[in-house]
DORO-235209 format. One line per 3 residues: their letters; for each residue x, y, z of C-alpha. Coordinates in pm, whole numbers, plus 50000, padded with zeros to 5 digits. Example, Ala and Ser with C-alpha at 12.3 -4.5 7.8 and 13.67 -1.06 7.14 Angstrom:
BEGIN
AS	51230,49550,50780  51367,49894,50714
! end
This chain:
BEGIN
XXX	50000,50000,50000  50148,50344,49920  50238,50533,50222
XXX	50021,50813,50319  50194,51104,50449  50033,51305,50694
XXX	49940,51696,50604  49957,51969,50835  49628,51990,50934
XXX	49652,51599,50999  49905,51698,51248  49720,51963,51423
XXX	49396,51785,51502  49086,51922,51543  49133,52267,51650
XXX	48822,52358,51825  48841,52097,52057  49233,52181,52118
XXX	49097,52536,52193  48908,52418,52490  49153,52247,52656
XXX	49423,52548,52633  49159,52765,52741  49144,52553,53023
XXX	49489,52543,53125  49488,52875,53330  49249,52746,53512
XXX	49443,52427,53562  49752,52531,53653  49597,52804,53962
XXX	49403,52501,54075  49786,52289,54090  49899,52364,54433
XXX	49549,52242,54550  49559,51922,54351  49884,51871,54532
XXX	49820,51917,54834  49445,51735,54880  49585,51437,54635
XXX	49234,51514,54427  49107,51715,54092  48891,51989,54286
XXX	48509,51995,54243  48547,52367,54084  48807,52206,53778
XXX	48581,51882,53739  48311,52142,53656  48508,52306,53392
XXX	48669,52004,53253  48332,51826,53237  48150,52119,53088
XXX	48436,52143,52848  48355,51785,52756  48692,51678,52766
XXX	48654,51353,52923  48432,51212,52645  48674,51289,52392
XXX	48732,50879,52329  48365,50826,52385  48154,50713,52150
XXX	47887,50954,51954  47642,50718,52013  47683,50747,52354
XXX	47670,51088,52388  48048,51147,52348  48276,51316,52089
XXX	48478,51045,51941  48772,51263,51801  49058,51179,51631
XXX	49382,51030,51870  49632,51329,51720  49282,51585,51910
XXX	49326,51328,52230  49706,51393,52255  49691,51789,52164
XXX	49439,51785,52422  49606,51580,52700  49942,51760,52647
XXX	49820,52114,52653  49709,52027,52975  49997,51853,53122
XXX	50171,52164,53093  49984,52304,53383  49910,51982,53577
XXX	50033,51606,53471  49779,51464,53732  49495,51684,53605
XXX	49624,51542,53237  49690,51190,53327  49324,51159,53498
XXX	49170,51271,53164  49380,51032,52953  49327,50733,53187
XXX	48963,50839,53176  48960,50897,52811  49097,50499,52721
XXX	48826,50364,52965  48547,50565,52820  48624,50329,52487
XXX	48431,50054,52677  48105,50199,52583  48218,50094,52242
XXX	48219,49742,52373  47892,49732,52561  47554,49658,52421
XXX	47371,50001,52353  47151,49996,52637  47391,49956,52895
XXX	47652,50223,52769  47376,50474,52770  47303,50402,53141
XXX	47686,50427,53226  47789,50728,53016  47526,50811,52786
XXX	47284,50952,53047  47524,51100,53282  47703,51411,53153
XXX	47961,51391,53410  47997,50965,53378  48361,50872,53428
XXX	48469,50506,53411  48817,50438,53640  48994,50121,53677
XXX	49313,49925,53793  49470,49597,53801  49438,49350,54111
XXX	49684,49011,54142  49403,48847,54379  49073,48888,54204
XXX	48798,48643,54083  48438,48662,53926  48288,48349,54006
XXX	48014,48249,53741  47649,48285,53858  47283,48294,53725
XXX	47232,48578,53497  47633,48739,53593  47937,48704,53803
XXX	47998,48686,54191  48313,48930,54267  48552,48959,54490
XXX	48900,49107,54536  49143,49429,54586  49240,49615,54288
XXX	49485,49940,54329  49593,50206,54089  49237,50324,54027
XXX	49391,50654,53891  49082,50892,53893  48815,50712,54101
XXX	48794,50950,54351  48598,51145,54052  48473,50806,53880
XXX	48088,50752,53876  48194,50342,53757  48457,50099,53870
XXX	48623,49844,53650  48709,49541,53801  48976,49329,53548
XXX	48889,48953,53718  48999,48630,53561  48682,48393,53488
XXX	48566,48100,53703  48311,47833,53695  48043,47815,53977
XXX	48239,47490,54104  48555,47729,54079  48726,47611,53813
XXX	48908,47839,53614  48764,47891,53267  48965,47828,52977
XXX	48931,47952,52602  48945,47713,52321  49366,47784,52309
XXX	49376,47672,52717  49469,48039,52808  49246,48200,53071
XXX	48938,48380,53027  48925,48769,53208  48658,49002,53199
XXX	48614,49381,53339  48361,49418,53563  48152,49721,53586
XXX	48016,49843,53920  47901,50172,54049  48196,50366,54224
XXX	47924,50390,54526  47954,49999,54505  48326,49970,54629
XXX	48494,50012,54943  48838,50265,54898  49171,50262,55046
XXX	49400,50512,55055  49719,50411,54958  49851,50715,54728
XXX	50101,50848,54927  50374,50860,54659  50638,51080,54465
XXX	50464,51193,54168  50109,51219,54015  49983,51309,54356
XXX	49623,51414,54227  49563,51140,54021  49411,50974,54378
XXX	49529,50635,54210  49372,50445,54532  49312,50096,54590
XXX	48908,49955,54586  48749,49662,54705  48481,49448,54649
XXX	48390,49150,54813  48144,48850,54667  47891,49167,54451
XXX	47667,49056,54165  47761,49236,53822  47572,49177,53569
XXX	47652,48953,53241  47554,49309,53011  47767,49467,53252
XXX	48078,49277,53173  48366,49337,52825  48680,49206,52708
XXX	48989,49356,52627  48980,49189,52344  48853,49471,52193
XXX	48789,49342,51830  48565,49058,52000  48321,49259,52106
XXX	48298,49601,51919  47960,49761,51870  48139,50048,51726
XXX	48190,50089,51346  48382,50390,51368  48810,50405,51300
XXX	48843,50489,51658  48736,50169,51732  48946,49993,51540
XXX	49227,50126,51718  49239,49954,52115  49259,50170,52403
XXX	49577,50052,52425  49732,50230,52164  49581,50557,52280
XXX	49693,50507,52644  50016,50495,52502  49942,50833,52307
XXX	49794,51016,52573  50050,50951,52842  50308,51028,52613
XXX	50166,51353,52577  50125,51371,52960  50521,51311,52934
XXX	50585,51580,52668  50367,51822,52832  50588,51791,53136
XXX	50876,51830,52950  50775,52139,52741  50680,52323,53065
XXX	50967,52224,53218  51204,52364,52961  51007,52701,52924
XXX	51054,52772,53347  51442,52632,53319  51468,52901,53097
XXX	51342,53140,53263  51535,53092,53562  51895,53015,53348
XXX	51847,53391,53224  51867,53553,53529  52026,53257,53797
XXX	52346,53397,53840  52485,53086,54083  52720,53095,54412
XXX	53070,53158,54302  52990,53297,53962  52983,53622,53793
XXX	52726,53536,53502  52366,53367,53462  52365,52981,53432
XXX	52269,53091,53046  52666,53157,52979  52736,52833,53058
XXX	52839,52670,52752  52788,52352,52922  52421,52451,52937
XXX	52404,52600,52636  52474,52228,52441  52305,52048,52656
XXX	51989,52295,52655  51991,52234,52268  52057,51836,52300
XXX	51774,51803,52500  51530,52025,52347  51646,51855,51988
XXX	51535,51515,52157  51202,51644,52271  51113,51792,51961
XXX	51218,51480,51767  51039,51212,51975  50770,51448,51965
XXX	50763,51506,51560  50848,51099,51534  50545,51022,51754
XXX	50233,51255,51601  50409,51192,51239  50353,50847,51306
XXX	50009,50803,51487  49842,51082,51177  50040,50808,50897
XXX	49802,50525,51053  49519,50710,51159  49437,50791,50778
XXX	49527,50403,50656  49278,50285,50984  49005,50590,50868
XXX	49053,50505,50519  48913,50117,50638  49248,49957,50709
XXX	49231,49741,51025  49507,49834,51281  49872,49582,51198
XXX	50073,49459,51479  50349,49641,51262  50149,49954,51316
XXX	50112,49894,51710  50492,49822,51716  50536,50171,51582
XXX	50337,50333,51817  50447,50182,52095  50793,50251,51995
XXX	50728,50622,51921  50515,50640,52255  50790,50487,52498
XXX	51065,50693,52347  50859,51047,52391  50861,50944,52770
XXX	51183,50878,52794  51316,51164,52580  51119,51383,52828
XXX	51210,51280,53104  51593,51333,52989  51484,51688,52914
XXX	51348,51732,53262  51660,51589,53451  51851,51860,53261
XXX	51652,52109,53398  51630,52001,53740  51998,51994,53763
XXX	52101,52254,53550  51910,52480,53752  52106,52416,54104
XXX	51944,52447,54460  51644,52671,54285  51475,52324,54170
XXX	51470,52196,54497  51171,52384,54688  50869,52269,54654
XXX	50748,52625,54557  50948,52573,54255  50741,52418,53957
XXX	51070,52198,53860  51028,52042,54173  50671,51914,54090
XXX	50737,51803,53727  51089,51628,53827  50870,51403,54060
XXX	50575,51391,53807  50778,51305,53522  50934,50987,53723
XXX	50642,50884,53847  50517,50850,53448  50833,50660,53382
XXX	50771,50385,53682  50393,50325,53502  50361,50044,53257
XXX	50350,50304,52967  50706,50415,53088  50849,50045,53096
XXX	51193,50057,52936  51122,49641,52870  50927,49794,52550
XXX	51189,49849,52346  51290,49497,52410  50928,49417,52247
XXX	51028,49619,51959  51374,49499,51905  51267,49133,51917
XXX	50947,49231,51634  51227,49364,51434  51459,49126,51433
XXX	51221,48809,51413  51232,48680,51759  50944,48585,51994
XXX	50842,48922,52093  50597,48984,52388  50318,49177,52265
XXX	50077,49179,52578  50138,49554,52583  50143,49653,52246
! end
């Protein structure tokens, strides 16, 4: 197939909905120290992000949503990483989940999202968790953590492998296990607080609970998104997958932009102990400055060049290659990592200034290595892309 190269405005998304979220980001980045310190998106910034419709961005039309493009998803998700990564990783963690209404029958993803103008679906992974098979649904039970956003959620997803009623584990016809996500009312789990960490403070990333609670059959998907699709749309021929790598990507370069605007900032007039000139007459900064902005721009020109190259082939009908998902995945990991290089430039370039926790460095140092310790972050993914290129048995759970 002849390669389609992606135009300018293929690049630059849709920019109305771009327009809303950097209107927003004012507003974001006074509400920061507050997200910070309380661990949670305030009530007043929910109202504006909600109104602003920018977690149903993934969402299907038929659901009330406003299925854009992925290139509109990142825009949007970076523009507001520049004035708060948990406020942006929320609505890209929010924005991958709201894909399930794709995969539920029509009915039941207008009660969950449809209906609700403020519906937000949140979930996270749990090592001890079963839904035991029942009349008419599942039995649950289990702890799941890393709920990023269910402080906010209005429904829980509960990822559970399958088992019979005589608790049996169910098998598929290759003898792998079978695992479902369970959807249950966020006022149908009991929380834990357990985010007391480095980075990503506001995402509220907490740990839920539920212990032997009927969920319905209807109320069930796969992530075997191509199973199940109701959707006809090219958005739903891509898998949340590929667009959480996308959007926290963009939560990554968003850091890193920000970050390199206020290093600058302070290397103009930071004249440091000892010297007689601002850190900008360093030559030492000076290269590296340039290195690491050159890397930034790159992994950020590599990744949206990519994603708008397969977006057209998947909206022209294509159906999404593993060749394509190697790309992005590729593209994706190296924009975090390319940030956060940029960012631990900045934080040491800049001396004892980046230290306080006054200082926005400070913030998006921690935030930006809290992104890389998430699965998106995983260096082990350029191990999946070396082995796909080179014709080895490549893992591609996470691709």
């Amino acid at each position: 197939m002849e390669t389609l190269v992606p135009s300018a405005a293929d690049l630059a998304g849709d920019p109305a909905i771009v327009a809303r979220a950097e209107a927003l980001r004012p507003l974001v980045e006074a509400a920061s120290d507050e997200i910070e310190a309380k661990r949670r998106l305030p009530e007043t910034l929910l109202d504006k992000l909600h109104e602003a419709r920018l977690f149903r961005l993934l969402m299907p039309r038929s659901t009330n949503g406003i299925e854009t493009d992925p290139i509109t998803f990142f825009h949007v998700i970076e523009a507001i990483a520049k004035a708060d990564a948990s406020t942006a990783w929320c609505l890209s963690q929010a924005g991958g989940c709201a894909m399930s209404a794709a995969y539920l029958d029509l009915p039941v993803a207008q009660e969950i999202f449809g209906d609700d103008p403020r519906a937000v679906l949140a979930w996270g992974p749990g090592p001890r968790v079963k839904a035991i098979e029942c009349a008419g649904g599942y039995r649950v039970t289990g702890v799941w953590a890393f709920a990023s956003g269910g402080r906010h959620a209005t429904w829980i997803g509960a990822h559970c492998p399958i088992h019979r009623a005589d608790g049996s584990p169910r098998l598929d016809a290759q003898g792998r296990r079978v695992e479902r996500t369970m959807l249950v009312p966020a006022s149908a789990v009991e929380w834990t607080d357990i985010w007391s960490v480095v980075g990503l403070r506001g995402t509220a990333s907490d740990q839920f609970a539920l212990d032997d609670h009927f969920v319905r059959t209807d109320h069930s998907i796969t992530r075997d998104f191509e199973r199940e699709c109701r959707e006809s749309g090219p958005l739903y021929r891509m898998s949340a997958m590929t667009c959480y790598e996308l959007g926290f990507s963009g939560v990554a370069l968003g850091i890193a932009r920000a970050c390199l605007d206020s290093f600058v900032d302070v290397a103009r007039t930071k004249i440091p102990r000892g010297k007689a000139s601002p850190i900008r007459d360093n030559a030492v900064v000076q290269t590296n400055l340039a290195q690491v902005e050159v890397g930034v721009r790159s992994a950020r020109a590599f990744l949206l060049q990519s994603v708008a190259a397969i977006w057209r082939q998947v909206s022209a009908g294509d159906k999404l290659s593993i060749d394509q998902r190697i790309t992005i995945r590729m593209a994706s990991t190296n924009a975090i990592h390319r940030s956060r290089e940029a960012v631990d430039f900045a934080y040491n370039a800049a001396g004892a200034t980046a230290i306080f926790e006054s200082h926005p460095l400070e913030r998006r140092f921690r935030d930006i290595h809290t992104v890389t310790q998430q699965l998106q972050g995983r260096l082990s993914h350029f191990e999946t892309v070396g082995a796909w290129m080179l014709g080895a048995d490549a893992d591609l759970t996470f691709v």
